[in-house]
N, C-alpha and C positions, 0 to 999 in steps of 0.2 A: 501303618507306620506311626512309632511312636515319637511323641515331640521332640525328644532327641536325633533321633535321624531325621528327623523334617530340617532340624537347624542344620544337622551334616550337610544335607544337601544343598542348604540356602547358601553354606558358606562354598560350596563347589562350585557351584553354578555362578555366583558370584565373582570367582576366583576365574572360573573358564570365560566369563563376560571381559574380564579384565586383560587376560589372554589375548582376547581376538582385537583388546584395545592397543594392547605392548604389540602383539608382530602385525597391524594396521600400518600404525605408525612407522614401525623400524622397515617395512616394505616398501616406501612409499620414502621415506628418507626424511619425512617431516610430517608437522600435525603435534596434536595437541593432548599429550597421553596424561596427566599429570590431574589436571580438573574432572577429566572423565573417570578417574580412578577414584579421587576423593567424594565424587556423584552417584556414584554406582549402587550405593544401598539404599539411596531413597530411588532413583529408578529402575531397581529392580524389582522392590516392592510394591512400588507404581503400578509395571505394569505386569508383575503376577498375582498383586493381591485385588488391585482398585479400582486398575483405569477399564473402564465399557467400551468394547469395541465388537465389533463382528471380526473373528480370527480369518475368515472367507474376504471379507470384505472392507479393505482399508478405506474406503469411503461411503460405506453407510449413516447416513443421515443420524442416526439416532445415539451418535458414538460419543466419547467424553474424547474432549481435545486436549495434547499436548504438546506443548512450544517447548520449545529447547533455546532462550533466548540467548545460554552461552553457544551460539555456537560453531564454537572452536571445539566443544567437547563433543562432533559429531560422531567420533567413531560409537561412544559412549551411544546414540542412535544407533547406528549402522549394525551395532554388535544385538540391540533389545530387536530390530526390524528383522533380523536375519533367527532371531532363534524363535521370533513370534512364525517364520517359514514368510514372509515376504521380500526377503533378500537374499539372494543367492551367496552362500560363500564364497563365491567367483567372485564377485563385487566387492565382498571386502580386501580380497587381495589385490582388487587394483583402486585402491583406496585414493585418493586425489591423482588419476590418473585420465585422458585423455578419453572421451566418450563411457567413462565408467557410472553407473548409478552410486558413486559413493563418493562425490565431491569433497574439496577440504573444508566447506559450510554446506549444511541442509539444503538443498531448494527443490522445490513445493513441487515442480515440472515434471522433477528427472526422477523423485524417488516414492515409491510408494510408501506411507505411512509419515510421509512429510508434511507436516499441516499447512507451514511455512517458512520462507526461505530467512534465513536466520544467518548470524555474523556480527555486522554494524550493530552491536554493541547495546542493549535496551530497546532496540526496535523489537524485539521481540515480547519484552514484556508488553510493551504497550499494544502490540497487537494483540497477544491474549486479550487485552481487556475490550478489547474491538471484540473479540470470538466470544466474551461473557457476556459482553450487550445485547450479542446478535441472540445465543441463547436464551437469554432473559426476555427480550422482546417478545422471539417465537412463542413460548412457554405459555404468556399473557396472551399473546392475541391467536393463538392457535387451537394449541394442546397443552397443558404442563404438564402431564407423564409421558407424551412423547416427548418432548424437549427438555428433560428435566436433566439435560447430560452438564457435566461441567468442564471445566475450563484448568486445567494445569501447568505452570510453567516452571521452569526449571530456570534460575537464575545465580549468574558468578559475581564475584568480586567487581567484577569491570563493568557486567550490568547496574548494579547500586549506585556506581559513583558516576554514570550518564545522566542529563539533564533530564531525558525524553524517560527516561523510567521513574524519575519521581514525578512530573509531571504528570502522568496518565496514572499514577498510583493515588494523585489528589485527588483527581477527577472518580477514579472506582472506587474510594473511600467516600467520596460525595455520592455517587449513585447507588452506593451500599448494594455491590455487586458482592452479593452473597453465592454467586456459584463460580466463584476465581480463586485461585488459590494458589499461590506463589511457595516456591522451596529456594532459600537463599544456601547454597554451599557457600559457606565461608570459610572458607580455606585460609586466609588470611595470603594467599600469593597470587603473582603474577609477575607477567614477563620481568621488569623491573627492577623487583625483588619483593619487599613484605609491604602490602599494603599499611602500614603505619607510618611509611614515609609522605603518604598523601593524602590518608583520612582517616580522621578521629571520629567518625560518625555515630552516632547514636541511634541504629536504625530501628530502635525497640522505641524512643520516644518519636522520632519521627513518622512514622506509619501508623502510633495510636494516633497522633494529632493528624492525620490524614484520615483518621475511622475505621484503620484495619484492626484486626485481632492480630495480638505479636505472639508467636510461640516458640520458645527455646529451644533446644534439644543437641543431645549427642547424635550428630548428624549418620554416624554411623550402629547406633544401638538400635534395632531391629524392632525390640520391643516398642520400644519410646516410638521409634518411627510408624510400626502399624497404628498405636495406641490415636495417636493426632491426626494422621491420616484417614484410619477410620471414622473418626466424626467428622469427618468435614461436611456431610451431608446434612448434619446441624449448626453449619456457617448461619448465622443471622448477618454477616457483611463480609468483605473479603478478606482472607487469613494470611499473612506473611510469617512462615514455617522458615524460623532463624537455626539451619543446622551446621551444627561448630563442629568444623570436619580436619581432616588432615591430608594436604597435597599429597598428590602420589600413596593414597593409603593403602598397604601392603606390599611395596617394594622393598627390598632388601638394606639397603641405606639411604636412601633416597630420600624417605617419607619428609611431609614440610620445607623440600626444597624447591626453590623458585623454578631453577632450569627445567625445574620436570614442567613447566608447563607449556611452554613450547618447541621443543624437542624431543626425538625418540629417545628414549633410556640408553645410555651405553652398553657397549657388550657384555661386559663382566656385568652388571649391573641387571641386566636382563636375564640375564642365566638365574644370577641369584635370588631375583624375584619370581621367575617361576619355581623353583624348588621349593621359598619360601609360603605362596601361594599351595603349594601339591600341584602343581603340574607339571608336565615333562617339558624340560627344556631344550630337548634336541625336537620335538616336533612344533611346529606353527600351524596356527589356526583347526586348533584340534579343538573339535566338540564332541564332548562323552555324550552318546545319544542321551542316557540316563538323565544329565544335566539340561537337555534339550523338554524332554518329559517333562520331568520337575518341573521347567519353565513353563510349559504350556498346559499345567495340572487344571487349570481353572478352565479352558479354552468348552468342553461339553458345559456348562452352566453358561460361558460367554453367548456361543451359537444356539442355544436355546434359549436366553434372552431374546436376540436379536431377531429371531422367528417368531417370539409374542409378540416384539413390540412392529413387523410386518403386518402380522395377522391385524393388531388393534389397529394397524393405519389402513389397511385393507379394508378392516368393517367403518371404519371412521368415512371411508371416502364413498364407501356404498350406501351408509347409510342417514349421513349430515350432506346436504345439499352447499351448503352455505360452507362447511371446512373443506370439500371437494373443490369448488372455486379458490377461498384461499390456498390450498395447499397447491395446485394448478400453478395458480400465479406464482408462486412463491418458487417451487420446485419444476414446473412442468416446462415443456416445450414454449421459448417464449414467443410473442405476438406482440406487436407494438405498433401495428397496421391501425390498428381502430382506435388510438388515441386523437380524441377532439383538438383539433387547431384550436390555439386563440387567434384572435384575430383585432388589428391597430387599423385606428382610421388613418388612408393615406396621407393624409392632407398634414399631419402632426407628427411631429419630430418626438421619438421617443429612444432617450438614454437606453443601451442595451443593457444595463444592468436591472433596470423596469422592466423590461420585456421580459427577462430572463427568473422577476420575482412572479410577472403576470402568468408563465409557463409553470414553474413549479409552485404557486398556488393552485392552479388546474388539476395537475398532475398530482395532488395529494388523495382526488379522488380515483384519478385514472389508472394511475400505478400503486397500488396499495403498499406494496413492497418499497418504496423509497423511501428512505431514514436518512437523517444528516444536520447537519446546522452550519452554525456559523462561529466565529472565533470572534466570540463578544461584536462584531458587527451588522446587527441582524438589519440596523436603520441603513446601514449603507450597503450591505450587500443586498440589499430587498428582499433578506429570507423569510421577514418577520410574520405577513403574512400565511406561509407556510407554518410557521412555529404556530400563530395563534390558531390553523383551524385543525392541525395534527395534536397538539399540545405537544410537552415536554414531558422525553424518556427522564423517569426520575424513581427515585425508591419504592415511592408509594404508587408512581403511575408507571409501570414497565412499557404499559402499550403505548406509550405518547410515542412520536416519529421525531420528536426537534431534538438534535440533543443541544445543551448549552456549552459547549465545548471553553468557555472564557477564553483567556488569551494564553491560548497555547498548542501553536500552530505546527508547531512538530507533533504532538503527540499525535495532537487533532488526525493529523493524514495516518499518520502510524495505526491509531486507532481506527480507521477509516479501510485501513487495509483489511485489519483483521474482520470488520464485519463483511468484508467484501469475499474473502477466503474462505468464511464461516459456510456461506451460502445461503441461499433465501433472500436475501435483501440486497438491494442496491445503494453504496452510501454514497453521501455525496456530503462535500466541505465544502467551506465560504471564506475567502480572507483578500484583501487587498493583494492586487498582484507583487508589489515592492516585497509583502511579508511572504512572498513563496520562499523567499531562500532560508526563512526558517523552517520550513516545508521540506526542503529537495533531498535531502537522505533518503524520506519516508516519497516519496515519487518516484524518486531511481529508486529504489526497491519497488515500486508496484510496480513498474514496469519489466523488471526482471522477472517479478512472481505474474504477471499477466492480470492482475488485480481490476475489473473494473470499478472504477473510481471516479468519480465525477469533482472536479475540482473548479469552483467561479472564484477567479480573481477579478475584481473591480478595480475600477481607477487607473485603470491600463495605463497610464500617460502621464505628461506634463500636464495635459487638461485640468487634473485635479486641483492644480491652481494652490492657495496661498497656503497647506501644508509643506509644499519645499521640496528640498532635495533629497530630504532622507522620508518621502515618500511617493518620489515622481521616479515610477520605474523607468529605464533605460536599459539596461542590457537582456532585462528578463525576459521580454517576449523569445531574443534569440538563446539565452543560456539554456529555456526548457525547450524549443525545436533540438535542441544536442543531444536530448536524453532519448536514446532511440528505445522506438517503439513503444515511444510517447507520444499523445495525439496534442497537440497546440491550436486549440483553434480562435480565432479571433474575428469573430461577426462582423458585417457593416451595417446593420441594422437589425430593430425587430425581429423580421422575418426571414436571415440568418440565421440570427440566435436561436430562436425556437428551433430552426432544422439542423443546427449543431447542435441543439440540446437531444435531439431526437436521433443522431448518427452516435451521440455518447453510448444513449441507450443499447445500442446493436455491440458495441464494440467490448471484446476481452481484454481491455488493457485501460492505463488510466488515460485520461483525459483532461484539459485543462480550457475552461472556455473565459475568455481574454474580454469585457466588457467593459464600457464606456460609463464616465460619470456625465458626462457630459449628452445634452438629445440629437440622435441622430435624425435626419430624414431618412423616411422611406423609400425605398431605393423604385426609379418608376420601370418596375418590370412586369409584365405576365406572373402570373402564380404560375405557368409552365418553365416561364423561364429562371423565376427563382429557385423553382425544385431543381436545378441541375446545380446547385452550390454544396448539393449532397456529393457532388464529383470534388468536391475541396478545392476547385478553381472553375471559374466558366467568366463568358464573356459580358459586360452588363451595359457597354456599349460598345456599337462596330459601327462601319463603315465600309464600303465598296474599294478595293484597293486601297487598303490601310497602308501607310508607309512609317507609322510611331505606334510605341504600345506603353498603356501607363501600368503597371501591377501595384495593386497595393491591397493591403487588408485595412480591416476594422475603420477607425473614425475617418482617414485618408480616404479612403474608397469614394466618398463623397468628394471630398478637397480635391481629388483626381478629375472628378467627374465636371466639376465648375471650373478645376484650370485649362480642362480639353475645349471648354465651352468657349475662354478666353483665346487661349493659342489658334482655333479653327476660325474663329470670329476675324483674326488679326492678322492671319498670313491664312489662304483660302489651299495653298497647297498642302499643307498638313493635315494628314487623315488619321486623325487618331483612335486606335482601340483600347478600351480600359476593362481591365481585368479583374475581378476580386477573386482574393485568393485567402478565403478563411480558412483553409487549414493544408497546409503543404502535404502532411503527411497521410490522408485520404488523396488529393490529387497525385502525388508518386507512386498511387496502384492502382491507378486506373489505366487502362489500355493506352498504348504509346498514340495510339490513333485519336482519342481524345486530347491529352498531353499537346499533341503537335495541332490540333484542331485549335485548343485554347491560343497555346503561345507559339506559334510558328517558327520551327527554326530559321526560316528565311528572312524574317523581319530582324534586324541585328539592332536597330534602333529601340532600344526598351528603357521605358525609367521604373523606376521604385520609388513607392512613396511609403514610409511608417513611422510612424514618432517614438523610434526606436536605435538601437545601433544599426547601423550600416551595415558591418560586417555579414556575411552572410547570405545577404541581397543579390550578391555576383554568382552564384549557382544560377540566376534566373536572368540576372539585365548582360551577363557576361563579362568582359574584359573591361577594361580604363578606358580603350578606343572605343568603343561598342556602347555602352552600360551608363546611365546616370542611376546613382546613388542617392535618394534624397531622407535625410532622416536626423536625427541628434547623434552625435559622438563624444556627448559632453554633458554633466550631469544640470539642474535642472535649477530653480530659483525658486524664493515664493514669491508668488503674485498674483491676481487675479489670470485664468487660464484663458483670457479674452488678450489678454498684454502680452501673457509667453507666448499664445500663438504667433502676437506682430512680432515677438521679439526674436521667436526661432521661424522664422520664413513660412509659417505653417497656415498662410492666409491662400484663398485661390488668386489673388495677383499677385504673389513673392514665390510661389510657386512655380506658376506661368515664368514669370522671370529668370527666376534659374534654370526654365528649360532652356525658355529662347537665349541664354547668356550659354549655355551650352550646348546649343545646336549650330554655336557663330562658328 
């Protein structure tokens, strides 16, 4: 076939990908036909000329990754995953439809060849740079011709102009992630109308001053497009690939119109962009097998890649002792059985966010695979340690485990996701809990994507004392229990925290563990008896015909435990049981039998204790007649956190108090 008919049929296949984008959309009654159209030449080239994958195998370890960070242009996916043969045509016809593998945004669960779930707007870029780091790391500390895959993303208009994507483009311009590679469709639209009503930006001098390579192009010339794509495997840092495109390109009148971005093409409108395309307008979802070929011309070189690069991890493991263990760890069957306790003398009060620096400095040798850091807080979230015996992921040291994430707590998690998606490592972030709500996009999305994620907020509380209100969380412990199939956990001591930090580890989703500035005591239990707080609730003090029951998590747990001391000491018929309950949502899956064991539905008499909103508490202490509530509803002061405790009741005799004034 000569170069002339190669282009024929670039421009067919093209044109038929476009197809399955126009009657996507028009079947479905909505969706996003207009960017996936102006996208189409640099993802078709993508992924027939560039991107490494196993055609068998949409999860092979050794693949090049690519994020679709706009993605509202999934059909633009949907239409590359179906002619690569991992999506059924059926699928595309029930395009954002009702248990269909082809949702109105990507996600990572439902569909094969989804990296990650994608939508919310530059969360995807920044998880790419999550997916380069993780590359990069493995690379150094593994193999680098097995892991030498790279990192592609695909970004629109409305990704550029999100905070969370220049952010994490700072950060990968600092780590001189030389296997990332971004394609900006600049379409110049969106819902709106023209992006010049909102940004004059300069993203050619932006991105060099961030230490990317900027590269221009007619986003739609083939040549231009193979030409810069093809080197990218001589990136010396990461490339932002500026291609000046045109909305909706190849419809019939349409082309550079805003509406086409988020609505199906009109009828008339449709007709005349298929004929204009070459293709029949009276059929839908027609693929010329011919076009289907074409697309998968590369696919015998792909599959015989992917069996050398088996073969070389097969001799690699039979014959490197030492890469067989790491690569175990990393990818095998895991075990978290034989991780060494630390261990705290009873007798001494230790802040859980100490405990929690005393575990993962342990565990930098235990767990090889953990990577993560802090958001510029390494002195107060106690990661530093950890940073100085792993070093710092950095240009020149890819194998260091700290990354330096500065202050930038959205990307931080965003990016956090992606190495968690990538595979092989476990991340884990650090930031004051007040700053999770520059966090929570990138949480509710690892939760949706099933991300493990390890997340330590510090300074849970008012405890924190003369920083104030605009750093003494309050509502956050309960806003992130809302995000289902989110773990919230919140320790009462040391030997909590370490066995939350160790129920993180088992768990497919993220996690968020809730520590103390402030030193807590040692809770005086059996080691038999503390290991049952892996149940997310258990009892840590009882009595013989209890008739009261205190629940409370994290610094409270304590306060609970000296106002029962108080109450029992002062009225002899009060028999009270106190409850810690570090993480609600491991205790909601454990057997009803435990559940009813811990918190008896027959005892009606319950308080709550947490230096937090209220709200929320009434799932567990009950109704207004039933239920005491004890907690802030009101935001916080600076002061030293020895005076907010007198001043918010949060002593064990004002405690006491408010029971007995609500037991009259």
């Amino acid at each position: 076939m000569n170069q002339l008919e190669m282009g024929q049929l670039d421009m067919r296949t093209v044109a038929t990908l476009k197809g399955l984008v126009i009657d996507g959309v028009n079947k479905a009654k909505s969706g996003h036909p207009g960017g996936a159209m102006s996208s189409m030449d640099f993802a078709y080239l993508l992924f027939t000329e560039f991107l490494n994958f196993d055609p068998d195998d949409p999860k092979w370890p050794g693949r090049d990754r690519f994020v679709l960070s706009a993605g509202h242009e999934s059909m633009l996916l949907y239409s590359m995953l179906h002619m690569t043969g991992w999506l059924a045509l059926d699928e595309l016809k029930r395009f954002r439809q009702l248990h269909s593998k082809t949702p109105g945004h990507p996600e990572n669960i439902l569909t094969p060849g989804v990296e990650c779930t994608t939508g919310p707007l530059g969360q995807g870029a920044a998880m790419s740079a999550g997916f380069a780091i993780a590359g990069r790391h493995l690379a150094a500390t593994m193999d680098a011709n097995l892991f030498a895959h790279r990192t592609w993303a695909l970004l629109g208009d409305g990704c550029m102009q999100e905070d969370v994507t220049l952010g994490a483009a700072s950060l990968a311009g600092h780590l001189g992630l030389a296997n990332l590679t971004w394609f900006y469709d600049k379409n110049r639209q969106q819902i709106s109308g023209g992006i010049e009503r909102a940004t004059s930006d300069d993203e050619e001098k932006i991105f060099q001053g961030f230490g990317w390579e900027v590269i221009k192009i007619d986003g739609h010339d083939h040549e231009a497009l193979r030409l810069v794509m093809g080197s990218a495997k001589s990136q010396t840092r990461p490339r932002l690939i500026v291609g000046e495109t045109i909305m909706a390109k190849g419809s019939a009148t349409m082309e550079g119109d805003h509406e086409t971005h988020g609505a199906p093409l009109p009828a008339d409108e449709r007709t005349k962009t298929k004929v204009r395309l070459g293709l029949d307008p009276a059929a839908e979802f027609a693929v010329d097998p011919a076009t289907q070929t074409h697309f998968q011309r590369r696919f015998a070189d792909l599959r015989a890649n992917a069996k050398s690069w088996r073969s070389t991890l097969a001799r690699r493991i039979e014959t490197d002792a030492a890469f067989k263990k790491s690569y175990d760890g990393s990818f095998g069957k895991e075990d978290f059985s034989k991780i060494k306790s630390t261990s705290w003398p009873k007798d001494k009060p230790v802040a859980t966010r100490n405990a929690f620096g005393d575990v993962l400095k342990n565990w930098a040798d235990e767990v090889p695979n953990l990577i993560g850091g802090s958001a510029d807080l390494e002195p107060s979230n106690m990661t530093g340690p950890f940073a100085k015996k792993v070093g710092d992921f950095s240009k020149a040291n890819p194998r260091g485990r700290n990354l330096a994430f500065g202050v930038r707590e959205f990307p931080m998690s965003a990016i956090a996701n992606g190495i968690s998606l990538h595979g092989g490592l476990i991340p884990f972030d650090a930031t004051f809990l007040t700053f999770s709500d520059y966090s929570r996009p990138a949480l509710r999305l690892a939760a949706i994507q099933q991300c493990r994620v390890i997340h330590e907020f510090t300074h849970d509380s008012f405890h924190l004392g003369e920083d104030g209100p605009t750093h003494q969380p309050i509502e956050h412990v309960m806003t992130l229990r809302a995000i289902p199939d989110f773990y919230l956990m919140r320790p009462a001591d040391a030997i909590e925290t370490q066995i939350m930090m160790q129920e993180a580890l088992k768990l497919h989703a993220p996690s968020a563990i809730c520590l103390s500035r402030q030193k807590l005591p040692i809770l005086p239990l059996s080691e038999a008896k503390a290991e049952e707080a892996r149940k997310g609730a258990y009892v840590v003090k009882d009595v013989a015909n209890f008739n009261m029951m205190i629940l409370a998590t994290g610094s409270e747990v304590s306060l609970g435990l000296d106002a029962a001391g108080i109450l029992e000491q002062e009225n002899p018929a009060l028999k009270i049981r106190v409850v810690s309950m570090p993480c609600w949502e491991i205790f909601a899956k454990q057997p009803k039998a435990w559940r009813d064991s811990v918190i008896p539905p027959a005892c009606k008499r319950r308080v709550s204790i947490e230096a937090g909103v209220t709200l929320g508490w009434q799932k567990y202490t009950g109704g207004a007649d039933d239920g005491l509530c004890i907690g802030i509803d009101h935001f916080g002061a600076s002061a030293p956190a020895e005076h907010l405790a007198e001043e918010y009741g949060f002593t064990p005799a004002k405690i006491a108090t408010q029971i007995k004034n609500w037991l009259v």
